[in-house]
Structure formats: structure tokens, C-alpha cells
C-alpha positions as CSV (number, residue, x, y, z in Angstrom):
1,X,0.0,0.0,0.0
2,X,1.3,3.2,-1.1
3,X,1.9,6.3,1.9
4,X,0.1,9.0,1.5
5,X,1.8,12.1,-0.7
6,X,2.2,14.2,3.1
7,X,4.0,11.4,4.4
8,X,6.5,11.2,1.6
9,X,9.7,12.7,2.5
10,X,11.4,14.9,0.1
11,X,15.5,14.6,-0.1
12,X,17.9,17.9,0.2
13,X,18.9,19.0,-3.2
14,X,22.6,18.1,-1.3
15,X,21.4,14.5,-2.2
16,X,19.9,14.3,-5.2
17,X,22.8,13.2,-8.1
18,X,25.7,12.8,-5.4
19,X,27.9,9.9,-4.7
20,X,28.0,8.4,-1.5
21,X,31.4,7.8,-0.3
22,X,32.4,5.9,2.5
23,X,35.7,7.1,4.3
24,X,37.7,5.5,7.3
25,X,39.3,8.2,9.4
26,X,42.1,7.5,12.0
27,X,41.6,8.1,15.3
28,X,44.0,11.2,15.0
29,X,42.9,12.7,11.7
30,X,39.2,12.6,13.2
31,X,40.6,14.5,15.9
32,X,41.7,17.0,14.2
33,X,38.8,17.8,12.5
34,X,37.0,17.5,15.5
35,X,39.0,20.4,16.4
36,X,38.4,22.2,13.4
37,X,34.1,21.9,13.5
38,X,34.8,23.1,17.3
39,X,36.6,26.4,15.8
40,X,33.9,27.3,13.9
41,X,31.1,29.7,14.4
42,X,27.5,28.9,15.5
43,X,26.0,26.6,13.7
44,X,28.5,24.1,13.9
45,X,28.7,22.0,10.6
46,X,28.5,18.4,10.8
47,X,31.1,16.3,10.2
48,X,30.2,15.8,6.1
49,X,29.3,19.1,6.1
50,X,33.3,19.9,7.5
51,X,34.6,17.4,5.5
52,X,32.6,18.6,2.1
53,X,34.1,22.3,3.2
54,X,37.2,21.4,3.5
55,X,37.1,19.2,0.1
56,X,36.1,22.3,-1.9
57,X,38.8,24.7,0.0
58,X,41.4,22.1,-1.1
59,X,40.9,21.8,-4.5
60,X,40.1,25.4,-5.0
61,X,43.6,25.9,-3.8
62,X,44.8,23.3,-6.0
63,X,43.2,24.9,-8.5
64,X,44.1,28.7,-8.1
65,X,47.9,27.2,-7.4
66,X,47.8,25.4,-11.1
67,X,46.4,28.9,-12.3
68,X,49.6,30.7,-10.3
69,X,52.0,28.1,-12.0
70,X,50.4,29.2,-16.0
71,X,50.3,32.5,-15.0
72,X,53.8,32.7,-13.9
73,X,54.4,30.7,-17.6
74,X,53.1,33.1,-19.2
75,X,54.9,35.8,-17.6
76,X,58.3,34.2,-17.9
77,X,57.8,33.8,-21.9
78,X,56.6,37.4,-22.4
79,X,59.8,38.8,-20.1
80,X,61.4,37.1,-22.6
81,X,59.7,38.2,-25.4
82,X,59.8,41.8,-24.0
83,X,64.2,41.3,-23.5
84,X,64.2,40.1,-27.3
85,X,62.5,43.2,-28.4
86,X,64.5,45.6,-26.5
87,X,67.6,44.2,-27.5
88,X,66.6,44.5,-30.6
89,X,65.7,48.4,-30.5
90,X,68.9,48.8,-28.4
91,X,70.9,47.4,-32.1
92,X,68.8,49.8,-34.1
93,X,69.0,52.3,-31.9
94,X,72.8,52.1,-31.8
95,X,73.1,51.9,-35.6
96,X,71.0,55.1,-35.9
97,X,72.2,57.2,-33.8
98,X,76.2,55.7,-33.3
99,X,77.7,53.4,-30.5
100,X,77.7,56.4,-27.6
101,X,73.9,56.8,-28.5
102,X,73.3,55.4,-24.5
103,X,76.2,57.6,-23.2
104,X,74.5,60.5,-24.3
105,X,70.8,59.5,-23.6
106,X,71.7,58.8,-19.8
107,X,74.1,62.1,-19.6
108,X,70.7,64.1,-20.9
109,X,68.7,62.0,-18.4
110,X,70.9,63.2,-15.2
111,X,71.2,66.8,-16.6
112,X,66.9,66.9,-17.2
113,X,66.7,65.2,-13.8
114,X,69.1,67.9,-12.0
115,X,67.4,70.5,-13.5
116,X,63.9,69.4,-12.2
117,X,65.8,69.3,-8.6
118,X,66.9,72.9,-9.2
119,X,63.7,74.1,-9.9
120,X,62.1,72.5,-6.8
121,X,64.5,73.9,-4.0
122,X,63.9,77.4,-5.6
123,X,60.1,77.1,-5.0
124,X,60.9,75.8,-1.8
């Protein structure tokens, strides 16, 4: 005989298309995250609750550290892009305007930069 539709319990969407996986936990481990559920604010989350929590935190940061590692790829290869390019306008810089072209550019650098300091101690 079939319950009636009120008595049918509904499941949590939490439920509905998971896995169930059964875990054995040492004595130790359980302990910790015993201490860890403790820690936390009001409510307290259950232990598959913690365990689902910590789950996502930890492959998140897996995740964000894989992201750090192509990022940091991708850096390194345009540095070196970027060095390429700059040698390459150093050469055609020095072949327009002569080998002491760099000499010159940093003596004109110092003498804009010395003038700039001049002019600020004589507002001052």
C-alpha cells in the first residue's frame, strides 16, 4: 500500500545526483577535524558538512595554485619576449644614432633630472 503524498519525504537538493562515499578516518585525523568543527562559528557544521568544506577549499587551492604556476608561464615567456625586443631596438638604436647613442641619452637623463631638482628647491 502506497503512503500518502504528506508522508513522503522529500530529499535535500545536497542528495539528489551525489555519490556516496564511504571514508575510514584514524583516530587522529578525526581529531583534528573535530578540532576544526569546534573552531567554527554557530551553527556548527556536521562532520560531512566539514569534510565537504574542507574538500572544496582544497581543490580550489589546488586549483588557483595550477592557475599561479600558468600564469607565472606566461609571464616568464613574455619577459622574454619583451628582453628580445628591447635588444633588438637597443641594435637599431645604436646603428641610428652611433655606439655612444646610450652615453648621451643617460648624460641628458641626469642633466633633465638635476634641472627638475633645481627648480624645486627654488620654490621651496
Amino acid at each position: 500500500m502506497q503512503q500518502p503524498r504528506s508522508k513522503v519525504k522529500k530529499r535535500s537538493p545536497l542528495y539528489v545526483g551525489s555519490i556516496q562515499v564511504l571514508v575510514r578516518i584514524p583516530p587522529a585525523k578525526y581529531a583534528e577535524l573535530d578540532a576544526w568543527i569546534a573552531r567554527q562559528p554557530e551553527p556548527k557544521p556536521t562532520v560531512p558538512a566539514a569534510i565537504r568544506h574542507l574538500m572544496d577549499k582544497a581543490l580550489t587551492c589546488e586549483a588557483a595554485d595550477l592557475m599561479a604556476e600558468d600564469t607565472l608561464e606566461v609571464l616568464r615567456r613574455d619577459y622574454e619576449a619583451l628582453r628580445r625586443r628591447v635588444e633588438a631596438l637597443e641594435a637599431a638604436a645604436e646603428h641610428l644614432f652611433g655606439p655612444d647613442w646610450a652615453a648621451r641619452t643617460d648624460r641628458r637623463r641626469a642633466e633633465v633630472l638635476e634641472a627638475i631638482e633645481k627648480l624645486a628647491k627654488r620654490e621651496n
